[in-house]
Structures are given as C-alpha cells and as structure tokens.
PDB file of N, CA, C and O in Angstrom:
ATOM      1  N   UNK A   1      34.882 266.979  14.252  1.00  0.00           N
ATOM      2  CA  UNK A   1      35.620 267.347  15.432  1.00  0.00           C
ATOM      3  C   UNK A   1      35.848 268.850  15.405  1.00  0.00           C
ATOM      4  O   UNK A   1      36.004 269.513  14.379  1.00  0.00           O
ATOM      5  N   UNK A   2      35.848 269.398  16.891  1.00  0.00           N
ATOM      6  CA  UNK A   2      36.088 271.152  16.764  1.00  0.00           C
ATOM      7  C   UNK A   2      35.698 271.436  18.116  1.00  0.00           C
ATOM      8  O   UNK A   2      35.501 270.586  18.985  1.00  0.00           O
ATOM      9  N   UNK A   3      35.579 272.912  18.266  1.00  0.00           N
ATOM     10  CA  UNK A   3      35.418 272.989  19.827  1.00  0.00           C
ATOM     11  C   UNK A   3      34.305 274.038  19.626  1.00  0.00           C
ATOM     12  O   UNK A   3      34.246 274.740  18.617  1.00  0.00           O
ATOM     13  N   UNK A   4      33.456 274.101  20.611  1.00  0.00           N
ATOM     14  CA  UNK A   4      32.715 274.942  20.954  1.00  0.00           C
ATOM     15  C   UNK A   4      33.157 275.183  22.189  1.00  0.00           C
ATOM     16  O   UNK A   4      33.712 274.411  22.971  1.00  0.00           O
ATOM     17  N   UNK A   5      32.823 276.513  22.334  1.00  0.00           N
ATOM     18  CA  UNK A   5      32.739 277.275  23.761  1.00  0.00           C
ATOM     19  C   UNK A   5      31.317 278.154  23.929  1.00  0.00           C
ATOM     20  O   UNK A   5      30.964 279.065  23.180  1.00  0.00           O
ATOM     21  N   UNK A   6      30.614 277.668  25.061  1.00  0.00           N
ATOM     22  CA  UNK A   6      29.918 278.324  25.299  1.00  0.00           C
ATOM     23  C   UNK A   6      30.034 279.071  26.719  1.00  0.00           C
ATOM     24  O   UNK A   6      30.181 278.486  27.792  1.00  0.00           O
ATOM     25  N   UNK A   7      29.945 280.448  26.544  1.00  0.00           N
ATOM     26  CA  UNK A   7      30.501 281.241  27.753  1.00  0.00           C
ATOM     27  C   UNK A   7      29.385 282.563  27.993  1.00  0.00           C
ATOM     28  O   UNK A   7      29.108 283.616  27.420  1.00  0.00           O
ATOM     29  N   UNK A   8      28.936 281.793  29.225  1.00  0.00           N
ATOM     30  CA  UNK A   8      28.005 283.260  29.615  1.00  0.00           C
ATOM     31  C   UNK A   8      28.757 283.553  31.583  1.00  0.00           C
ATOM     32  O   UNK A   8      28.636 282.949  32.649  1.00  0.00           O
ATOM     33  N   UNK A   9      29.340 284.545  31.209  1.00  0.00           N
ATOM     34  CA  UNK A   9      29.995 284.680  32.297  1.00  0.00           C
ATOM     35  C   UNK A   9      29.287 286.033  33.318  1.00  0.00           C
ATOM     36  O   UNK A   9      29.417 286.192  34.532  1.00  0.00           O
ATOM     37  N   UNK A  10      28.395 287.027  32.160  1.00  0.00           N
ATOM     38  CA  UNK A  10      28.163 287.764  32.878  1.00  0.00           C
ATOM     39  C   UNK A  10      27.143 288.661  32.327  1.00  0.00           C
ATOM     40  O   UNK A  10      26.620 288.151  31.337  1.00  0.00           O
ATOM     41  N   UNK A  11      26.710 289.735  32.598  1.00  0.00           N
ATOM     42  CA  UNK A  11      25.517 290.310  31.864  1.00  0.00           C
ATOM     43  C   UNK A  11      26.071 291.835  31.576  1.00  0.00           C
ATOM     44  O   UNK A  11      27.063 292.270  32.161  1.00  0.00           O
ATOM     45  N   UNK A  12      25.475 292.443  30.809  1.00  0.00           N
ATOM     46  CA  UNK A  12      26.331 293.415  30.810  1.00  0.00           C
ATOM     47  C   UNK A  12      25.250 294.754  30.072  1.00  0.00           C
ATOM     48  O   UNK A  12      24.175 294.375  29.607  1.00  0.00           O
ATOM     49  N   UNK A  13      25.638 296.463  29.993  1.00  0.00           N
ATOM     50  CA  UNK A  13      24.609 296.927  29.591  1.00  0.00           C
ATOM     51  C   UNK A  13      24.533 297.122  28.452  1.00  0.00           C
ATOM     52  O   UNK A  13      23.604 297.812  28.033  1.00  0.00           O
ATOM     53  N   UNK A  14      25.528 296.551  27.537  1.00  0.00           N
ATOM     54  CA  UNK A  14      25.412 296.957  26.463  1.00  0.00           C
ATOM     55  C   UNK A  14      24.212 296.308  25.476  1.00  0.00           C
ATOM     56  O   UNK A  14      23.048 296.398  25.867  1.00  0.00           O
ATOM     57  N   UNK A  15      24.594 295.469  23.829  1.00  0.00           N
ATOM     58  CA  UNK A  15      23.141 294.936  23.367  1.00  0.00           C
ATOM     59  C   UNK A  15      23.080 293.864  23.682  1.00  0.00           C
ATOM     60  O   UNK A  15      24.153 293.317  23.939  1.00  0.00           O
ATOM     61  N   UNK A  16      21.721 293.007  23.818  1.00  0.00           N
ATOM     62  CA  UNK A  16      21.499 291.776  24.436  1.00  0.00           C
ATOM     63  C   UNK A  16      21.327 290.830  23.164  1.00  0.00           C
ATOM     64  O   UNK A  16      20.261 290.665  22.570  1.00  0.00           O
ATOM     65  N   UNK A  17      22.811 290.107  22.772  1.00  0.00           N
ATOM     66  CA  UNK A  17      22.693 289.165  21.427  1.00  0.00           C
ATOM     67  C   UNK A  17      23.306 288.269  21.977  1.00  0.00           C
ATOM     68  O   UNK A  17      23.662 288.399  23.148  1.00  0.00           O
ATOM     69  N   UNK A  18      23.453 287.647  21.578  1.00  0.00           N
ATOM     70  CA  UNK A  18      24.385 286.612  20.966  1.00  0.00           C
ATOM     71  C   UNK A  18      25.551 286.867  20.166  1.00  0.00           C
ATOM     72  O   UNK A  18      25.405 287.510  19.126  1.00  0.00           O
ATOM     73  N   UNK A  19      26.844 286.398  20.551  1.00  0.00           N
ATOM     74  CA  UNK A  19      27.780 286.831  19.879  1.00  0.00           C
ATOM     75  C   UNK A  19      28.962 285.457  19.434  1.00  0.00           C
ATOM     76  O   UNK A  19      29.634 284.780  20.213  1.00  0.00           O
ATOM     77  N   UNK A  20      28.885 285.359  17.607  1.00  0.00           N
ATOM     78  CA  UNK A  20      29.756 284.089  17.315  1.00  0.00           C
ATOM     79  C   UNK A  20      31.070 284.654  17.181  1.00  0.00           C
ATOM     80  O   UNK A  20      31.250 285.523  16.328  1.00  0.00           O
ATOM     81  N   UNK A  21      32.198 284.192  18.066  1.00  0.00           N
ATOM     82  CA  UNK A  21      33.596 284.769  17.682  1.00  0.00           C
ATOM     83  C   UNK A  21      34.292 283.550  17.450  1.00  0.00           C
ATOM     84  O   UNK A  21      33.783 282.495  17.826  1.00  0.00           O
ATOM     85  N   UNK A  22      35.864 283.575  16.631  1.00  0.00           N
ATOM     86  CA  UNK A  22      35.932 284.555  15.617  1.00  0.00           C
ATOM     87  C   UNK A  22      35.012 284.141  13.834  1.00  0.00           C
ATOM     88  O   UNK A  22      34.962 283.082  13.207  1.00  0.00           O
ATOM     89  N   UNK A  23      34.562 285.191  13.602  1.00  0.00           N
ATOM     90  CA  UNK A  23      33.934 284.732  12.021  1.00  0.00           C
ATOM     91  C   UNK A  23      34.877 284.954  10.833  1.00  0.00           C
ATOM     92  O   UNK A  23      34.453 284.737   9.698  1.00  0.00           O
ATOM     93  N   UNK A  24      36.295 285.429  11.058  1.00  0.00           N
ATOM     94  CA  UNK A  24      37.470 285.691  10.498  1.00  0.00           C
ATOM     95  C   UNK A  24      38.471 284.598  10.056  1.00  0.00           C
ATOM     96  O   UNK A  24      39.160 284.798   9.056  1.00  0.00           O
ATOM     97  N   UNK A  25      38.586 283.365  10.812  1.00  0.00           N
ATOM     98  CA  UNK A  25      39.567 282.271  10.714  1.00  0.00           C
ATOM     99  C   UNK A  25      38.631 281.492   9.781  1.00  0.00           C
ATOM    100  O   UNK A  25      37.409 281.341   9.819  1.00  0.00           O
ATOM    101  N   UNK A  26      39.917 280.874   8.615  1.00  0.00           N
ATOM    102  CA  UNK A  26      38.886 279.932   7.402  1.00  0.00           C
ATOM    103  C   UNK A  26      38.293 278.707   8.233  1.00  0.00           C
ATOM    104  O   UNK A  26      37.209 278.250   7.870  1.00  0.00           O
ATOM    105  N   UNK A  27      38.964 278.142   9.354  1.00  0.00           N
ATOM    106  CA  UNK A  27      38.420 277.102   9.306  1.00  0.00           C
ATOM    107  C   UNK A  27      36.959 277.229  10.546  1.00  0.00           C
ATOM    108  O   UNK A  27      36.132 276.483  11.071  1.00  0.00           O
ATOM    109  N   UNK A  28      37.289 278.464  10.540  1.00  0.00           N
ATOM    110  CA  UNK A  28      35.561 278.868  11.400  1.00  0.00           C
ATOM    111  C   UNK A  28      34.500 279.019  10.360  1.00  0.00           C
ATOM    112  O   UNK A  28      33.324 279.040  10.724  1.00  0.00           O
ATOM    113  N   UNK A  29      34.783 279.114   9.214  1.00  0.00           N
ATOM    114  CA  UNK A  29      33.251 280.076   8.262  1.00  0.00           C
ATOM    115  C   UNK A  29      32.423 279.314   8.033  1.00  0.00           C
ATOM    116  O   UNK A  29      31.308 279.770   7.780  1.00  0.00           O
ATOM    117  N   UNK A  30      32.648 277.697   8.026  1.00  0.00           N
ATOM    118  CA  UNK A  30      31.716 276.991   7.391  1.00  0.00           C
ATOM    119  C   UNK A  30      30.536 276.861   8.690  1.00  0.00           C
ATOM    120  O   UNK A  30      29.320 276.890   8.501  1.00  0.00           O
ATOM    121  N   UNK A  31      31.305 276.690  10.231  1.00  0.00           N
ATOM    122  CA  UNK A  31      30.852 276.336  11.301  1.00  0.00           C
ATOM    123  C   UNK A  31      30.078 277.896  11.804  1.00  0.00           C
ATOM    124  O   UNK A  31      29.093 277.836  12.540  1.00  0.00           O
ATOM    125  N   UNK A  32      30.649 279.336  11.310  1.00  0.00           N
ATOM    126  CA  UNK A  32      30.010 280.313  11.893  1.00  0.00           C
ATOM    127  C   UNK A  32      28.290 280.717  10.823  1.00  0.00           C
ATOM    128  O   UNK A  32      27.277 281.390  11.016  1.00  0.00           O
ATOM    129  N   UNK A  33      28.865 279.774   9.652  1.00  0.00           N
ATOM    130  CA  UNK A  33      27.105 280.088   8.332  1.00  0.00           C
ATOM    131  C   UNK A  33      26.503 279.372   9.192  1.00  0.00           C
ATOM    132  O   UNK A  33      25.882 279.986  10.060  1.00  0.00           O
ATOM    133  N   UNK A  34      26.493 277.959   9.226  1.00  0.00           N
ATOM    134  CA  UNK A  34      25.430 276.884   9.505  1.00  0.00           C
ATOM    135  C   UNK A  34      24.863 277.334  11.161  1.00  0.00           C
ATOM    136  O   UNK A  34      23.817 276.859  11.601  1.00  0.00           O
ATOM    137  N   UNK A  35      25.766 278.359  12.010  1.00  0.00           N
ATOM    138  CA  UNK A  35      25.065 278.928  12.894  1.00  0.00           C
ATOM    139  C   UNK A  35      24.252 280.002  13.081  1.00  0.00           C
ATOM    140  O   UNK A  35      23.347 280.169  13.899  1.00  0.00           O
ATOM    141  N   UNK A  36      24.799 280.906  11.991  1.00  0.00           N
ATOM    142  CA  UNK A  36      23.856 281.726  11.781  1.00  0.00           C
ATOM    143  C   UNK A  36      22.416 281.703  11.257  1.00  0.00           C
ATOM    144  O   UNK A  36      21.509 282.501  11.495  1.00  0.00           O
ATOM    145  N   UNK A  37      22.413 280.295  10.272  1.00  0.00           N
ATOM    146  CA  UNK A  37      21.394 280.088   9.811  1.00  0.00           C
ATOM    147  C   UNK A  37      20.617 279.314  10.501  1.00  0.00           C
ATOM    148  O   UNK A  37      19.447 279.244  10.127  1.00  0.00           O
ATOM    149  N   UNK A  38      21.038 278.536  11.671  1.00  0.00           N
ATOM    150  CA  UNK A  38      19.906 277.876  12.605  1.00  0.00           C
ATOM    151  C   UNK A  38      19.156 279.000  13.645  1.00  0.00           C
ATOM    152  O   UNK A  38      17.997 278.858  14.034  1.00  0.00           O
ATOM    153  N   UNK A  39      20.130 280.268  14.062  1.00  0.00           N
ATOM    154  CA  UNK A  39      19.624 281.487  14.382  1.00  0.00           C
ATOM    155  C   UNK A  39      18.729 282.099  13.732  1.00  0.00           C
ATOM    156  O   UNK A  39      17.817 282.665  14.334  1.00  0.00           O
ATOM    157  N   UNK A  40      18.796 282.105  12.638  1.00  0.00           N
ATOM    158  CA  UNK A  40      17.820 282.925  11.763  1.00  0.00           C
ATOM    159  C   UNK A  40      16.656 282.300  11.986  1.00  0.00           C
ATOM    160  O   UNK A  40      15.632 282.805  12.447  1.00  0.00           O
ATOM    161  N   UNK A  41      16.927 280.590  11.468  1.00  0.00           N
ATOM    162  CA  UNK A  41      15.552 279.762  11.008  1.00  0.00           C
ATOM    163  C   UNK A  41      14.823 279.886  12.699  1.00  0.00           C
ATOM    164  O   UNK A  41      13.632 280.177  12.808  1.00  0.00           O
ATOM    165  N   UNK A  42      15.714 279.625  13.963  1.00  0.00           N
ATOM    166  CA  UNK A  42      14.647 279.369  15.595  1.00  0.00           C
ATOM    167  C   UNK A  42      14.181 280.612  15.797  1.00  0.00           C
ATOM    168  O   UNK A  42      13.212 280.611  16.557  1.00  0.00           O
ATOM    169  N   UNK A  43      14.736 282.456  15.118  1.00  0.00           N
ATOM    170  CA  UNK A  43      14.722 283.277  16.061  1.00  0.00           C
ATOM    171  C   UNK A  43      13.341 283.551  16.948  1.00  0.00           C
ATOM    172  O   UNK A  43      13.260 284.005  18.089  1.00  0.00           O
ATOM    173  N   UNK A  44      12.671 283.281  16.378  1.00  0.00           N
ATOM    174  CA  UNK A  44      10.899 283.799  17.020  1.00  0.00           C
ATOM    175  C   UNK A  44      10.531 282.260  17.793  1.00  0.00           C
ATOM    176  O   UNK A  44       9.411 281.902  18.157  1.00  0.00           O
ATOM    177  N   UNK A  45      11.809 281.488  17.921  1.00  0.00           N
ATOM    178  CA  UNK A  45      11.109 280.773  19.172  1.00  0.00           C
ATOM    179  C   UNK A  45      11.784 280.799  20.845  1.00  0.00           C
ATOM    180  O   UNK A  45      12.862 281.316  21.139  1.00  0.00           O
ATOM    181  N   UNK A  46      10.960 280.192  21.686  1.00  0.00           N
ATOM    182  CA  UNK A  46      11.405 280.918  22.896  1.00  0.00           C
ATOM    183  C   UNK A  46      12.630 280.247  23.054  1.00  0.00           C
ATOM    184  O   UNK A  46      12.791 279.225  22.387  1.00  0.00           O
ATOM    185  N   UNK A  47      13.587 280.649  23.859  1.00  0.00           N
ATOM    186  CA  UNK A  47      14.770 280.459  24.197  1.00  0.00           C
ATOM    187  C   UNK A  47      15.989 280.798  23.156  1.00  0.00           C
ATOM    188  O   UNK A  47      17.068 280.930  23.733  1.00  0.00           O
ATOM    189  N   UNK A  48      16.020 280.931  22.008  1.00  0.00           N
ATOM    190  CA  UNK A  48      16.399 281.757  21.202  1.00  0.00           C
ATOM    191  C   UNK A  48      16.945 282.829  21.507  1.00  0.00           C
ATOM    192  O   UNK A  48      16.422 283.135  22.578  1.00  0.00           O
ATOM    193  N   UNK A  49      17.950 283.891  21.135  1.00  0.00           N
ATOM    194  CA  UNK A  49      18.089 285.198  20.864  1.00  0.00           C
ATOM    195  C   UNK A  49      17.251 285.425  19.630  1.00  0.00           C
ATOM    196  O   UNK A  49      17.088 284.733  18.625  1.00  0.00           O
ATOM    197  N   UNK A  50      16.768 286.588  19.994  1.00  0.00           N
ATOM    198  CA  UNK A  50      16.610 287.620  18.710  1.00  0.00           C
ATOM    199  C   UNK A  50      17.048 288.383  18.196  1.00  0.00           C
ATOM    200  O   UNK A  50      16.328 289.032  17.438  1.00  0.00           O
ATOM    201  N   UNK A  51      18.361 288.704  18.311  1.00  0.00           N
ATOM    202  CA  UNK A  51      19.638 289.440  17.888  1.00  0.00           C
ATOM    203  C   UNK A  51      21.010 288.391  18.155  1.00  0.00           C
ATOM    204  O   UNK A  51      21.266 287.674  19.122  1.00  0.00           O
ATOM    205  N   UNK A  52      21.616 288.580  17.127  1.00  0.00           N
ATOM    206  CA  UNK A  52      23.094 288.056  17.211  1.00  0.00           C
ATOM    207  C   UNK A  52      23.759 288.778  16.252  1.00  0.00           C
ATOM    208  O   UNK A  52      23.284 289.568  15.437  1.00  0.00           O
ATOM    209  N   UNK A  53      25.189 288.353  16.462  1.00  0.00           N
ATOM    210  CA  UNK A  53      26.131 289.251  15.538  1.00  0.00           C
ATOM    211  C   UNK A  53      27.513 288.519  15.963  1.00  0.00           C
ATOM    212  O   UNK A  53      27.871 288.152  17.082  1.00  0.00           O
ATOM    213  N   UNK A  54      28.379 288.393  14.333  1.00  0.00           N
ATOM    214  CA  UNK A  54      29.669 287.172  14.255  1.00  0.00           C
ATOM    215  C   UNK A  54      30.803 289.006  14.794  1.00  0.00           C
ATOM    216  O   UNK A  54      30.588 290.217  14.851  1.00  0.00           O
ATOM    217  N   UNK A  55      31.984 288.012  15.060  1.00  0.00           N
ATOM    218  CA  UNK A  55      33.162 289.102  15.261  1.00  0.00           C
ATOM    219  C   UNK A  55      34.156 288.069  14.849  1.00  0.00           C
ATOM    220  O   UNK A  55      34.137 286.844  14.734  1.00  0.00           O
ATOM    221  N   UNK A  56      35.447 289.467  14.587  1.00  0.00           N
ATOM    222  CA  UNK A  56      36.133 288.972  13.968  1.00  0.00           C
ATOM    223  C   UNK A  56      36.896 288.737  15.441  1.00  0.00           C
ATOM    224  O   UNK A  56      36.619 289.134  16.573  1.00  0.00           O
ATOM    225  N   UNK A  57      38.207 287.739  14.800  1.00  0.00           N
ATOM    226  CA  UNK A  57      38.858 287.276  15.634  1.00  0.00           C
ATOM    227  C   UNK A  57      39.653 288.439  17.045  1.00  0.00           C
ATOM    228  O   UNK A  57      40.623 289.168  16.836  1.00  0.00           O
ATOM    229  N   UNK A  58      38.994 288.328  18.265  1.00  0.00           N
ATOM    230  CA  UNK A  58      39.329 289.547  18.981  1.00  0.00           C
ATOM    231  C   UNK A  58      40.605 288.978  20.307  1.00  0.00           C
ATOM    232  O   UNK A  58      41.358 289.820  20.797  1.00  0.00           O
ATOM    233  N   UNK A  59      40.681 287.374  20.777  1.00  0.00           N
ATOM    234  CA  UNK A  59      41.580 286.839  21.028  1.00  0.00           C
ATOM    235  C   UNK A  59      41.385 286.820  22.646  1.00  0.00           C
ATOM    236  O   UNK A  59      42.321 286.870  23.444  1.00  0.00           O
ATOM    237  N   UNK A  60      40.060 286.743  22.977  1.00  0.00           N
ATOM    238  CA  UNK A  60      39.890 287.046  24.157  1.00  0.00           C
ATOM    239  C   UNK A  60      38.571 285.277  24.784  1.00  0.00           C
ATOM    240  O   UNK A  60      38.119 285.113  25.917  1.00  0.00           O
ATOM    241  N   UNK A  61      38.422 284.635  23.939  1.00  0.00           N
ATOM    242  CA  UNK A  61      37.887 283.724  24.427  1.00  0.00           C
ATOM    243  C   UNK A  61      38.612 282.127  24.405  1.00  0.00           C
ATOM    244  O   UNK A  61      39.511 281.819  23.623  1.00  0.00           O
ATOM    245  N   UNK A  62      38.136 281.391  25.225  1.00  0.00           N
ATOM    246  CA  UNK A  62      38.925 279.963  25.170  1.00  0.00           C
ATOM    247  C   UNK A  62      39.108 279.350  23.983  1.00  0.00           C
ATOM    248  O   UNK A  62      39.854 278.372  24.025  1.00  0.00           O
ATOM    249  N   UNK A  63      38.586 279.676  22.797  1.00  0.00           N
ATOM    250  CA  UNK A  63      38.563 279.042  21.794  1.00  0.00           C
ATOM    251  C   UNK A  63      40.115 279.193  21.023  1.00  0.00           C
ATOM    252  O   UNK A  63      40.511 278.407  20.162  1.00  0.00           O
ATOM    253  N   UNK A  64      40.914 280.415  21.548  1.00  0.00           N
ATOM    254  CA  UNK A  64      41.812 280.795  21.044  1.00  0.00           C
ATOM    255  C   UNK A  64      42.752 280.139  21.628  1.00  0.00           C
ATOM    256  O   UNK A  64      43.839 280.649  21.356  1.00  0.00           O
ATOM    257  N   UNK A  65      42.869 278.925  22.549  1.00  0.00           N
ATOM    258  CA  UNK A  65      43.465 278.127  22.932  1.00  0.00           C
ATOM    259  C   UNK A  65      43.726 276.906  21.923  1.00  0.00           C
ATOM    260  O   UNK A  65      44.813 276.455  21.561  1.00  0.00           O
ATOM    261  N   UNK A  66      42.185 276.417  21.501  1.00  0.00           N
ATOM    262  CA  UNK A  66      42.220 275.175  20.516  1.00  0.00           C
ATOM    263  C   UNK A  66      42.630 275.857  19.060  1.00  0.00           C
ATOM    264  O   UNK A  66      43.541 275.435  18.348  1.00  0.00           O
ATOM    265  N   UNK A  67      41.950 276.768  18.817  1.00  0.00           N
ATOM    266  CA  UNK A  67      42.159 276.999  17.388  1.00  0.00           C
ATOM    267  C   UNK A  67      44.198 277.452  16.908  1.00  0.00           C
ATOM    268  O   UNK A  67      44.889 277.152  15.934  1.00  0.00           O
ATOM    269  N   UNK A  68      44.448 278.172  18.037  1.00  0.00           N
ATOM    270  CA  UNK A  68      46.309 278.024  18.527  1.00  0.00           C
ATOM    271  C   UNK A  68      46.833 277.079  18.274  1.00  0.00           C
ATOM    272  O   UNK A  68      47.985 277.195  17.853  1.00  0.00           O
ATOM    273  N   UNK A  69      46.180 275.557  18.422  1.00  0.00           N
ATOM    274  CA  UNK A  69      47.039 274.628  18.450  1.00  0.00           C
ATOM    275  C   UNK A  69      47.565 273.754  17.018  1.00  0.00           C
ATOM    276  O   UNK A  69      47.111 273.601  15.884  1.00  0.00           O
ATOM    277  N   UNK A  70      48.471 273.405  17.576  1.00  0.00           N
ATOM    278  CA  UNK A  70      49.147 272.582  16.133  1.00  0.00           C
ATOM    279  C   UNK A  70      48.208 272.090  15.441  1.00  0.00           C
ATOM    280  O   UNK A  70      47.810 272.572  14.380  1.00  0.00           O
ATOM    281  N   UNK A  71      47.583 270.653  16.212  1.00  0.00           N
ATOM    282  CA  UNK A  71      45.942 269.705  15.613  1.00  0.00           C
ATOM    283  C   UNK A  71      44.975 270.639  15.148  1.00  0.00           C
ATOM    284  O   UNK A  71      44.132 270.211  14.359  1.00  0.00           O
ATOM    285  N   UNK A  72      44.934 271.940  15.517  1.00  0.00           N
ATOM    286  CA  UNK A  72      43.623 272.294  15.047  1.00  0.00           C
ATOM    287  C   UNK A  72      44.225 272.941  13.646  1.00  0.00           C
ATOM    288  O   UNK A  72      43.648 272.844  12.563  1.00  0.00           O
ATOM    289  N   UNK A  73      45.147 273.437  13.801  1.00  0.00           N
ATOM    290  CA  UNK A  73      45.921 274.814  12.497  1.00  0.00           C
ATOM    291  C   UNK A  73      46.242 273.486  11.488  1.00  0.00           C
ATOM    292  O   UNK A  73      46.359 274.008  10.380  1.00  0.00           O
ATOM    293  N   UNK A  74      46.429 272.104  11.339  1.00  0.00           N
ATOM    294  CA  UNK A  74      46.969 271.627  10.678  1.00  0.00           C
ATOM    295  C   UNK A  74      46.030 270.734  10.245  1.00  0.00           C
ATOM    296  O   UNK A  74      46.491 270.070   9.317  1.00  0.00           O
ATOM    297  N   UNK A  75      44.436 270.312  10.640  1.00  0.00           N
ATOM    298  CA  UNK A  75      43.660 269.778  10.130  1.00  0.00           C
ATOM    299  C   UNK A  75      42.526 270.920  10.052  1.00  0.00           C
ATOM    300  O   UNK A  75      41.401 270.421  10.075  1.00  0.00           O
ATOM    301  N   UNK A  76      42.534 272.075   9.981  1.00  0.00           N
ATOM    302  CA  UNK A  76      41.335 272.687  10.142  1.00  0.00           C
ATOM    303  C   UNK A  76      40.169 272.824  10.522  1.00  0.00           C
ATOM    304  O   UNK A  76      39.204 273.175   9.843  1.00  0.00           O
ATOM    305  N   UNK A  77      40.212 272.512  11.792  1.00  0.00           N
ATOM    306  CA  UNK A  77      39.493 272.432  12.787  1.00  0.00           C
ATOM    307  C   UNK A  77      38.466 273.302  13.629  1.00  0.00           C
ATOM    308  O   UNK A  77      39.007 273.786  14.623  1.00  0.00           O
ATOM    309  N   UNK A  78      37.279 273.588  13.504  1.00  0.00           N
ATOM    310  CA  UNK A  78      36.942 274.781  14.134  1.00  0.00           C
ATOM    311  C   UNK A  78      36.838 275.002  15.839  1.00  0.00           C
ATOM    312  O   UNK A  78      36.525 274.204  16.723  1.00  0.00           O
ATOM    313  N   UNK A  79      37.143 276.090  15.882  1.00  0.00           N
ATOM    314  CA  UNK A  79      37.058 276.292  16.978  1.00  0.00           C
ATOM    315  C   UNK A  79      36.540 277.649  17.322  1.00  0.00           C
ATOM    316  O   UNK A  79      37.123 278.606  16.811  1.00  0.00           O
ATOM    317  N   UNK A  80      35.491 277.877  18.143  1.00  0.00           N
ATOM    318  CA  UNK A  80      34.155 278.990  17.943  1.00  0.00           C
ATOM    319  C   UNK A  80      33.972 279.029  19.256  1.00  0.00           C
ATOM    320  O   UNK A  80      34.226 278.069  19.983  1.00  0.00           O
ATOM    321  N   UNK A  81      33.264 280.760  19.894  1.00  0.00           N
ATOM    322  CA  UNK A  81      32.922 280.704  20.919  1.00  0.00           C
ATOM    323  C   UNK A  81      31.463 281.391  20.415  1.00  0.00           C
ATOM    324  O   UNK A  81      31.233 282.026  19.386  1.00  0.00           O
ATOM    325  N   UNK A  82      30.239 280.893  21.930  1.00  0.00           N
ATOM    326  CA  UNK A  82      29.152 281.848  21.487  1.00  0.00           C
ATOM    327  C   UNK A  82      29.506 282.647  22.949  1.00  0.00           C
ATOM    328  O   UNK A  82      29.986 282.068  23.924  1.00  0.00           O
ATOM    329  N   UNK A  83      29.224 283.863  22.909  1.00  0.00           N
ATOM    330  CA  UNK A  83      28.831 284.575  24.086  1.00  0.00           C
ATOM    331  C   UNK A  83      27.976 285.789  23.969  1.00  0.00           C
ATOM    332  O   UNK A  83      27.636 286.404  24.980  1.00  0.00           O
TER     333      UNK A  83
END
C-alpha cells in the first residue's frame, strides 16, 4: 500500500526528465531505488525518459497530503510523486 502521484501538468523550458519527489522521507527510499532502477534498466526504450533525477522533499506535490497523514507516518507508507 502507498500512493503514487503521477502529475504532468505542464511543460516547461527548463530539463526534460523525469522527476521522483521526495527521495528524502525514510519511508520513500526503498520505493524511490526500485524506481530508479526500472529507469535505468527501460531508459533506451521508447516511451521512457532518458534523463531523470530524485528531489528532496520540496512540499509542493499531492503526495504531501498522504505522506502528512497519521496512516501513512505511522505505518510507513510511501508516498511519491513522478513529475
């Protein structure tokens, strides 16, 4: 159990990755490796990014709703956004 958020809200000019937030909270690290490493292992296939990069907890995506909550802080629960 845990939450994903996936949020593409908009495009923007900066770099074109993929971005796992937060990679800072313990009960995100196990859920932010096993993503990085399915990134690594697809990158050269289509639909893929070929760039990504984790951040630390910045408090600006929905995930900071679930991971806030009592159930999640008290069973360790992840809660992750990609954008």
């Amino acid at each position: 159990m845990g939450f994903l958020n996936f949020d593409q809200e908009g495009f923007g000019a900066g770099a074109e990755q993929l971005n796992v937030e937060p990679d800072d909270l313990a009960s995100n690290r196990a859920f932010v490796e096993l993503a990085c490493q399915q990134l690594a292992n697809h990158k050269s296939m289509q639909g893929f990014p070929k760039r990504w990069a984790t951040n630390r907890s910045l408090g600006g995506t929905d995930s900071y709703v679930f991971s806030g909550s009592r159930l999640f802080r008290e069973q360790r629960l992840p809660s992750v956004t990609f954008f």
